[in-house]
C-alpha positions in Angstrom: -6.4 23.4 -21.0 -6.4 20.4 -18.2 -9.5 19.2 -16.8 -11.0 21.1 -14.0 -10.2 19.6 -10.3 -13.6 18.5 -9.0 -14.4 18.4 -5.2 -17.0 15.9 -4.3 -19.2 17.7 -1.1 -21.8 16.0 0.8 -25.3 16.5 0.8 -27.2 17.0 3.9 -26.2 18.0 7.2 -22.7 18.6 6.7 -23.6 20.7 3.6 -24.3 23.8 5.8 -20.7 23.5 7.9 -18.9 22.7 4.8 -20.1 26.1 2.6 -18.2 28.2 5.5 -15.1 26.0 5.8 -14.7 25.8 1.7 -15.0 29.4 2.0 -11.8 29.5 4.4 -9.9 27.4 2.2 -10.7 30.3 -0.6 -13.7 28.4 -2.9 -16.4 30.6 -2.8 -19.2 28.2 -4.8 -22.2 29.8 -7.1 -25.2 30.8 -5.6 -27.1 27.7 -6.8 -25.1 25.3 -4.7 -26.2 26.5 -1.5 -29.9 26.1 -2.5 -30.7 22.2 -1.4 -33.8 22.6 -3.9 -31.6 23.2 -6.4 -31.6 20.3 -8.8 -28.4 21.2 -10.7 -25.4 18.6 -9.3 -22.5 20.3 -11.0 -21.2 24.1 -9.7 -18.6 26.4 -10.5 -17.2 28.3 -7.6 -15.1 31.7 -7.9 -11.5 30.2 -8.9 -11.1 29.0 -12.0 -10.7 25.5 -12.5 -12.0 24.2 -9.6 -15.9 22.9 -9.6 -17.8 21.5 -6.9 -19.8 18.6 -7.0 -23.1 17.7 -4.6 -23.7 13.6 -3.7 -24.9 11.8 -1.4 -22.6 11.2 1.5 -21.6 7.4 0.9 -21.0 8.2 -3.2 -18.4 11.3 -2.2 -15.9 8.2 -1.1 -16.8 6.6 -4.4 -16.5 9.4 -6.7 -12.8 10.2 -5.3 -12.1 6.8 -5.0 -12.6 6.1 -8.7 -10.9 9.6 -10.0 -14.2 11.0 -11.1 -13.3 13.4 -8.7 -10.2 14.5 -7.2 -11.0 15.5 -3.8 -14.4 15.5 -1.3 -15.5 15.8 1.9 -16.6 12.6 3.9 -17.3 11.4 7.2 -14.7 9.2 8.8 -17.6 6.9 9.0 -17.6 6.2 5.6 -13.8 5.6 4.8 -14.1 3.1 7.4 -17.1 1.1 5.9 -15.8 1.1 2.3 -12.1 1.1 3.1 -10.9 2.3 -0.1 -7.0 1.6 -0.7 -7.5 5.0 -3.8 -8.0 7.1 -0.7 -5.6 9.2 1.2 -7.4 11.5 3.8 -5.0 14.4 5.2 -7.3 16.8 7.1 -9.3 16.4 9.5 -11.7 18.9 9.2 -13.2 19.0 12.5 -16.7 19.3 11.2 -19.7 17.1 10.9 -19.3 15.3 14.8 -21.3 12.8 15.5 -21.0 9.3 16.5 -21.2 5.5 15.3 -23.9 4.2 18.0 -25.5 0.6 18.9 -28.7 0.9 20.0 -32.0 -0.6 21.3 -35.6 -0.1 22.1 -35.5 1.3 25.8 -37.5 -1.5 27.4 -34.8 -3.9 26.1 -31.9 -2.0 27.5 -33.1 -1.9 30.8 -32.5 -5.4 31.0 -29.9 -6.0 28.5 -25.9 -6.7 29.2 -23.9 -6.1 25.9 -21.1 -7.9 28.2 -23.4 -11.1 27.7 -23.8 -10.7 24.1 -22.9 -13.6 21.9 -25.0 -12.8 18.7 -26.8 -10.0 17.5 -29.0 -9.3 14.6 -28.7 -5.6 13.6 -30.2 -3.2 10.9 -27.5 -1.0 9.6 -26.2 0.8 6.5 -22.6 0.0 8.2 -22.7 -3.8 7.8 -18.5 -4.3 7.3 -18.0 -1.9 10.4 -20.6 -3.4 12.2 -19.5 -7.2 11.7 -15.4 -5.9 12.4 -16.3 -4.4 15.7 -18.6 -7.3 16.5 -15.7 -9.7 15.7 -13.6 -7.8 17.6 -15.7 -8.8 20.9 -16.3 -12.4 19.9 -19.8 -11.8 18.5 -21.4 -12.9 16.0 -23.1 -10.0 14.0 -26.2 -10.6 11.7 -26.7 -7.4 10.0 -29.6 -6.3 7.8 -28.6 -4.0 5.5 -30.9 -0.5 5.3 -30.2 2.7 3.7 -32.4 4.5 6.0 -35.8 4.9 8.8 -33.4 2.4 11.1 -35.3 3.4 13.7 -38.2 1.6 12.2 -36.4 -1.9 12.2 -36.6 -2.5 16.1 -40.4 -1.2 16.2 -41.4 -3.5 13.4 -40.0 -7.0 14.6 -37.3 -6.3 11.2 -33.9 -6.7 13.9 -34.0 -5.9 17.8 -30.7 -3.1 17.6 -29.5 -0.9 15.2 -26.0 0.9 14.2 -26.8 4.5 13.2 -25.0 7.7 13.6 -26.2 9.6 16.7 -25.9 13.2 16.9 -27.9 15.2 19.4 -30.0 11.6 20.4 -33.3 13.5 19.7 -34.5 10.8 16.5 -33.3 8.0 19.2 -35.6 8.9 21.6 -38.6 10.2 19.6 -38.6 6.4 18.4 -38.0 4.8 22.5 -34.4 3.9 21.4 -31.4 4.2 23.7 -27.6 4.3 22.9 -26.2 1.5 24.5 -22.5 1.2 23.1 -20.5 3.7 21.1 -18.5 2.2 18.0 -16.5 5.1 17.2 -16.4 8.9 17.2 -17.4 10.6 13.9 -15.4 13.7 11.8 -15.5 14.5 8.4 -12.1 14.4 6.5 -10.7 15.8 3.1 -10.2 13.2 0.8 -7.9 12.4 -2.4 -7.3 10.4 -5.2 -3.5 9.2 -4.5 -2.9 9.0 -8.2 -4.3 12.6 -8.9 -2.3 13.9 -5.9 0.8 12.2 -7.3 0.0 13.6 -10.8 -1.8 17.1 -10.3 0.6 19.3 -8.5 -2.4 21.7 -8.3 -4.2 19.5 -5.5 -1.2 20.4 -3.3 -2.2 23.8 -2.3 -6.1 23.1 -2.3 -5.1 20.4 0.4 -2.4 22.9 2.2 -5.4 25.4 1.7 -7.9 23.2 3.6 -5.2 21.9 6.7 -4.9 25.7 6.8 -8.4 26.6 7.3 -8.9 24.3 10.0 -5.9 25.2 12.0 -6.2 27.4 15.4 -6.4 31.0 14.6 -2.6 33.2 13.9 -2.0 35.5 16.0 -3.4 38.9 14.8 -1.4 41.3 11.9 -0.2 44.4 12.7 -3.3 46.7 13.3 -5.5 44.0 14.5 -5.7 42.4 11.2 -6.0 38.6 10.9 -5.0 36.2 7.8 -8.2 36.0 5.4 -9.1 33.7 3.5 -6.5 31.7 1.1 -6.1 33.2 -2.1 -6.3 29.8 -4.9 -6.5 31.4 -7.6 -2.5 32.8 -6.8 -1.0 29.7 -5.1 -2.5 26.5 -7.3 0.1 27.8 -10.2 2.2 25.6 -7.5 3.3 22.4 -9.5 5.8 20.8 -7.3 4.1 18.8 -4.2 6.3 18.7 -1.3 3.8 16.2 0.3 3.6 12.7 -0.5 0.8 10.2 0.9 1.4 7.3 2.5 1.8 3.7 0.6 -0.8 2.4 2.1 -3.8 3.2 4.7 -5.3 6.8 3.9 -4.1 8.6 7.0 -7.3 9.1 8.9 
């Protein structure tokens, strides 16, 4: 019997848009995995041979990328920072938007030109987008690496700006920070191991499962019926992939 296909899924805020949308692509998890006090890390879902992981967001690219799992759901944010060559990322998923922000304490910006920027010292868990986008501008970036609380780092004297993710701007402000550039726009993508998806011809339809359930509506069935969800457990006997990924780059 061949190994199950495992699906590395996010913890966190993308956890709660990602239950619905694996639920469209037909992978209807256990109970348990919905339950963030749930300590268990491993769950079943309702089609056989297909399990679901739960990991932090920046260990979903590392899983896949090293074949401990097959396929996971990551921001774009990631793939860029660790730029993984093991990757290939065919869906956009259109979930989890947000957006790759530089920003300062309020008081600073008021003053401050980025146009006039020649070096900056910056507290980020990004520190290779950070420095590429810097370098792209003909600044010199100093970044101090932190795995979270950035918010902290321009309060305490630790680095005057920080590269975080900004969503609504609400942590931002509670902490008299301002966005004052935007580094790039934020999505969370499907994700694959190229050599599984070149050796598993199941992965095929779980990924054609997934570009399905993101795509716009179908018109509706006779009666007034729509499509419903995709039925795995009937199309991964599928062996033959009529997709191939890219040599190189993963397609985001």
């Amino acid at each position: 019997m061949p190994e199950p296909i495992i699906i590395a899924v996010p913890k966190g805020r993308i956890l709660a848009e990602a239950i619905p949308l694996l639920a469209a692509a037909g992978i209807i998890p256990e109970a348990a995995f919905s339950d963030e006090d749930s300590r268990a890390l491993r769950f079943t879902t309702n089609t056989p041979g297909i399990d679901l992981i739960r990991v932090r967001a920046f260990d979903v690219a590392t899983f896949v990328a090293h074949g401990a799992a097959q396929l996971g759901i990551v921001g774009s944010d990631v793939l860029a920072e660790f730029d993984y060559s093991e990757l290939y990322a065919p869906v956009d998923l259109g979930i989890g938007h947000c957006r790759l922000s530089v920003a300062e304490p309020a008081e600073l910006a008021a003053t401050d030109d980025p146009r006039g920027w020649s070096h900056v010292r910056v507290a980020t868990k990004y520190p290779h987008v950070t420095e590429a986008y810097f370098a792209r501008r003909g600044v010199s970036a100093e970044c101090v690496k932190l795995n979270g609380a950035m918010e902290l780092a321009p309060l305490l004297g630790l680095a005057p700006r920080i590269v975080d993710l900004v969503s609504s701007g609400r942590t931002l402000k509670e902490n008299g920070l301002v966005e004052v550039e935007t580094i790039m726009e934020v999505t969370s993508r499907l994700i694959v191991n190229r050599a599984a998806f070149k050796t598993r011809g199941e992965i095929v339809p779980l990924v054609e499962a997934f570009r399905r359930a993101v795509a716009p509506s179908p018109l509706p069935l006779a009666g007034g019926a729509r499509g419903g969800p995709v039925d795995l457990a009937a199309s991964i006997v599928m062996t033959s992939p009529p997709l191939t990924p890219p040599a190189s780059g993963r397609g985001i």
